[in-house]
C-alpha positions as CSV (number, residue, x, y, z in Angstrom):
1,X,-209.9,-14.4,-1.2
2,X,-213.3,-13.0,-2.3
3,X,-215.8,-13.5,0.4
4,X,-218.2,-16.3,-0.5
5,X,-221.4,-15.2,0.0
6,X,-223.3,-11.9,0.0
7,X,-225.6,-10.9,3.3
8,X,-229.0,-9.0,2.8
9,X,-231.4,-8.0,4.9
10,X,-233.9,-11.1,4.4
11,X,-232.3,-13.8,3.2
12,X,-228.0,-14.5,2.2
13,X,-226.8,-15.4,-1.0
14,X,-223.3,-17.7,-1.7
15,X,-221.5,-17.3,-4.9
16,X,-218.5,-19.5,-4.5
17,X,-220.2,-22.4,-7.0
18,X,-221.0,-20.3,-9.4
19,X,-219.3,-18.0,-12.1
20,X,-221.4,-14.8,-11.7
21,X,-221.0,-13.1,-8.2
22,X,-223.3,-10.7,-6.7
23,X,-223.6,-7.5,-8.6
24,X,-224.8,-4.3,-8.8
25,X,-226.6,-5.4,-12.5
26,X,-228.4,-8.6,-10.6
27,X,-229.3,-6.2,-7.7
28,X,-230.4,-3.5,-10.0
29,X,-232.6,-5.8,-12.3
30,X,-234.3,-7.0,-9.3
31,X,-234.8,-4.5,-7.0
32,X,-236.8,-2.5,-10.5
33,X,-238.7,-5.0,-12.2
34,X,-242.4,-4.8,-11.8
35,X,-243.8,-7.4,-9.4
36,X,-246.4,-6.0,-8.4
37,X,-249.4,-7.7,-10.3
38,X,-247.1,-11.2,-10.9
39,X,-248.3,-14.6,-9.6
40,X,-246.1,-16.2,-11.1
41,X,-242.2,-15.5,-12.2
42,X,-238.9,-17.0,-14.3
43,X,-236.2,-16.1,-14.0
44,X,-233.7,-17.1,-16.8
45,X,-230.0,-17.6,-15.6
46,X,-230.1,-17.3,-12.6
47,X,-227.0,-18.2,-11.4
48,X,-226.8,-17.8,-7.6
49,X,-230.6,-17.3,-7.3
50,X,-230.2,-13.9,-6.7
51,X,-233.0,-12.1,-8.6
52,X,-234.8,-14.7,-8.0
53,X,-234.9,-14.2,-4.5
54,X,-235.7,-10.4,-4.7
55,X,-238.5,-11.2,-6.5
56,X,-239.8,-13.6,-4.2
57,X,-239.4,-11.1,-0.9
58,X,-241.2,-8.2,-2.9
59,X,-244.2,-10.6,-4.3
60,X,-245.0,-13.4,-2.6
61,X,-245.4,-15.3,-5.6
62,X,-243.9,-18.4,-7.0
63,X,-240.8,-17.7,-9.1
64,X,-238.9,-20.6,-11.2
65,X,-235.7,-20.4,-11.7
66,X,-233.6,-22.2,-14.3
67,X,-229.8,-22.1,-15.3
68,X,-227.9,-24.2,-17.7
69,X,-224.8,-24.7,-15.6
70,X,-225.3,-27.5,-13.0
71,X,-222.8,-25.4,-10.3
72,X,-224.9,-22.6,-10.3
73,X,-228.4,-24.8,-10.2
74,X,-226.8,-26.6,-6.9
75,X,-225.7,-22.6,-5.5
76,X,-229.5,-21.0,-6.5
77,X,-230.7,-24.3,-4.3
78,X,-229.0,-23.6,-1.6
79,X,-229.6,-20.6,-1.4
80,X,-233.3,-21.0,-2.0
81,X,-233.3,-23.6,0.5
82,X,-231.7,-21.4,3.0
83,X,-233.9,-18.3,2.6
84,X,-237.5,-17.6,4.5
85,X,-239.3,-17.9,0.7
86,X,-237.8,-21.5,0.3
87,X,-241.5,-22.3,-0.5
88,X,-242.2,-20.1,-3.1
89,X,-238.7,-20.8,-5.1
90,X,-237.7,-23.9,-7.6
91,X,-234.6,-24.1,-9.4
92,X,-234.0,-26.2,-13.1
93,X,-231.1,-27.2,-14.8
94,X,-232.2,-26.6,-18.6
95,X,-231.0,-24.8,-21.4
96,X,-233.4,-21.9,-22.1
97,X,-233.8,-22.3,-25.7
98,X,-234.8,-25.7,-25.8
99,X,-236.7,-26.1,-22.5
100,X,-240.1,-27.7,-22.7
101,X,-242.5,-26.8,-19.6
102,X,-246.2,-26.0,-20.0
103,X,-245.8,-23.1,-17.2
104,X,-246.9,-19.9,-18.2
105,X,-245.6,-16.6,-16.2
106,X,-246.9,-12.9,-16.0
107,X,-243.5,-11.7,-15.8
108,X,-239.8,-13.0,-17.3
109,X,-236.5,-11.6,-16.0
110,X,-232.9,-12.2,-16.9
111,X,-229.8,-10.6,-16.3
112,X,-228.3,-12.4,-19.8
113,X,-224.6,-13.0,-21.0
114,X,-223.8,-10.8,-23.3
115,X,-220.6,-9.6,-24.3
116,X,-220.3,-11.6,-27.6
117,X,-217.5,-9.4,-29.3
118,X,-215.2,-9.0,-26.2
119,X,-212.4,-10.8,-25.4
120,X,-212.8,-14.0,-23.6
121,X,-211.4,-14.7,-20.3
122,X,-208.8,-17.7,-19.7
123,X,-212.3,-18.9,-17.1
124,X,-213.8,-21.4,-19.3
125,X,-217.0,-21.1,-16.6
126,X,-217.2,-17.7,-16.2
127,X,-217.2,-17.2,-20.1
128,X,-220.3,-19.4,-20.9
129,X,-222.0,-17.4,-18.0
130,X,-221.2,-13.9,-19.7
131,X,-220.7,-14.5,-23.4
132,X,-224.3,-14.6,-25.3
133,X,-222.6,-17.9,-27.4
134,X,-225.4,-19.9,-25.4
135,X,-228.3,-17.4,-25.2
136,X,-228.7,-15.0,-28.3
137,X,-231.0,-11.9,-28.1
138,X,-233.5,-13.7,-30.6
139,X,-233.8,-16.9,-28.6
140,X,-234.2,-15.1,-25.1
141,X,-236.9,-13.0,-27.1
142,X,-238.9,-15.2,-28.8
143,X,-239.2,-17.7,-26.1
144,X,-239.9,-15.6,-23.6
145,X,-242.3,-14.2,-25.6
146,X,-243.7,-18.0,-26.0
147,X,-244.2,-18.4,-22.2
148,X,-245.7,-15.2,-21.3
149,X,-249.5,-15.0,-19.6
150,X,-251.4,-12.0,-21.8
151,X,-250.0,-9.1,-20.3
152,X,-246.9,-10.8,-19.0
153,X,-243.5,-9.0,-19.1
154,X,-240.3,-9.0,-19.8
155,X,-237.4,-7.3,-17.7
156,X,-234.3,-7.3,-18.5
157,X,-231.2,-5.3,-17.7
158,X,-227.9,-5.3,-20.5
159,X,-225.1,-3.1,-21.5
160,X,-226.5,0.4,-23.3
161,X,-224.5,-0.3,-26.5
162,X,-226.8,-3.8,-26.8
163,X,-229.9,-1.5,-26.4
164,X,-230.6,-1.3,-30.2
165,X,-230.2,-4.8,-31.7
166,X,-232.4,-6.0,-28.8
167,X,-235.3,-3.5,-28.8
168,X,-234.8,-4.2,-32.9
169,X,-235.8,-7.9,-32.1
170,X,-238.3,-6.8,-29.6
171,X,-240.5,-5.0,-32.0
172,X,-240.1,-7.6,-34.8
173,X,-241.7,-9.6,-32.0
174,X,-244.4,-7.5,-31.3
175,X,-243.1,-6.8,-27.7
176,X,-243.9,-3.3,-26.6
177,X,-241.5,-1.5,-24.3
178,X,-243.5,0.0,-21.5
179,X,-240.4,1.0,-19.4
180,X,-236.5,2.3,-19.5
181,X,-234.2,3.5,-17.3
182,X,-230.7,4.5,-18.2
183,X,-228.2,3.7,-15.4
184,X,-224.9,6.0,-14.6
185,X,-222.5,5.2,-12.1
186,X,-221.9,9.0,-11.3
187,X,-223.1,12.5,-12.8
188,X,-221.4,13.4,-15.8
189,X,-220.7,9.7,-16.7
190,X,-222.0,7.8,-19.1
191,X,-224.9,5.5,-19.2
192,X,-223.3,2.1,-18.7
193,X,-226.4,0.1,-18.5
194,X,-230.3,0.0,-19.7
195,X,-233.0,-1.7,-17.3
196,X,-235.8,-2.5,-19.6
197,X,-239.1,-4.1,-19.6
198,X,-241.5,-5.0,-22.9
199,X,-245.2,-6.1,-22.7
200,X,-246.9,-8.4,-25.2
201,X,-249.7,-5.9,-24.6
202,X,-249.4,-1.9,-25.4
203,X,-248.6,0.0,-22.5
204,X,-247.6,3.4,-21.2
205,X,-244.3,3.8,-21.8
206,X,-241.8,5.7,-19.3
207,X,-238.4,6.8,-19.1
208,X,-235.6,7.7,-16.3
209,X,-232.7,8.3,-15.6
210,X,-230.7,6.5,-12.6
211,X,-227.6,7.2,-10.7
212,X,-226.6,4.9,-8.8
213,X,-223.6,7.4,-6.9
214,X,-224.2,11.0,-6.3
215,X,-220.3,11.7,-5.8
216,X,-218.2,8.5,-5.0
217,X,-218.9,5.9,-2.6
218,X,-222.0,8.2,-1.8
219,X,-224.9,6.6,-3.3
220,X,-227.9,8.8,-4.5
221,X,-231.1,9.2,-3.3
222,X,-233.2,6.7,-5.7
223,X,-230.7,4.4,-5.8
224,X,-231.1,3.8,-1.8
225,X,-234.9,4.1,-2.5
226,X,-234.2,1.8,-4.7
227,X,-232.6,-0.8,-2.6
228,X,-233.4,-0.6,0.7
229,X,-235.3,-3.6,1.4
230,X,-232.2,-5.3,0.7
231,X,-229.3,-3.8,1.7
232,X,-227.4,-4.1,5.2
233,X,-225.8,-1.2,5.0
234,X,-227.0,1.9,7.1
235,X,-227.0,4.3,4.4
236,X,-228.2,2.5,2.0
């Protein structure tokens, strides 16, 4: 049996409510995304509260959370509740598309389901957490876009082969991309993953490359840059 929850440094995360575990993708998405200037946050699925939480050590700033499924409202709770930044966090059951809030937010994050065209699992839960059947590109888009402070940003991280039909819809929506960086697993792999983050305002735009493993189970360099405000691990 999988253990239930997931220690870091700050604060511990439990999973066993909810159909998305810990990951490397949630990790990744917010450890990268740029905090820095945000006072105030969303993040979109949450699930276990994870990003959520990241974002609330490296800011200091208020972050709302909200998740359709009611399991993995009750998990980012606890888990807010739990943490040192239980002030700063608030979790919402809600379906993003059709949510009604008057908030505004400088900066949007989601880690969203996406694999529409593969094959579903027998995990009735696990599939309306990672199948887009409940969150398309267009409505995580255009709402975002909808709730954003001038300025405000959207990060998200998806598979690289979803990379086109998103940034498509980004630009019909007049989001600029300030920011992209391919993930690898290893050297000489291919790039599994984008990290991306659009603007409503033109920015500089940048572009890198991450690996997350120099050789296996040896992690490189910016990836335990990266990470190591929230990692236990000694080298990493």
């Amino acid at each position: 049996m999988s253990n239930p929850y997931f220690q870091f440094k700050q604060f511990t995360v439990y999973h066993d409510l909810c159909a998305m575990k810990v990951g490397t993708d949630g990790v990744l998405l917010g450890a990268w995304a740029d905090c820095t200037q945000a006072k105030t946050a969303l993040d979109i699925g949450t699930g276990s509260g994870l990003i959520a939480l990241m974002l609330a050590q490296r800011s200091g700033a208020p972050i709302h959370a909200i998740d359709i499924d009611e399991n993995a409202c009750e998990q980012a709770k606890i888990n807010f509740e739990n943490s040192p930044f239980s002030s700063l966090l608030i979790v919402e059951k809600a379906a993003f598309q059709h949510w009604e809030t008057s908030l505004r937010f400088d900066l949007i994050v989601s880690n969203p389901p996406y694999f529409s065209d593969s094959l579903k699992s027998p995990n009735a839960q696990r599939n309306f957490a990672r199948h887009n059947d409940s969150l398309f590109f267009a409505d995580l888009i255009g709402k975002s876009l909808s709730l954003m402070n001038p300025g405000g940003k959207l990060a998200v991280i998806l598979p690289f082969d979803g990379f086109g039909d998103f940034h498509t819809l980004a630009l019909e929506n007049r989001l600029f991309l300030c920011r992209k960086t391919l993930v690898s697993s290893l050297p000489h792999k291919p790039v599994k993953r984008v990290l991306l983050e659009y603007s409503n305002q033109e920015a500089d735009y940048k572009e890198n490359i991450l690996l997350i493993e120099q050789s296996p189970k040896i992690y490189s360099e910016e990836y335990i840059a990266l990470t190591k405000d929230f990692y236990l691990f000694p080298n990493i």
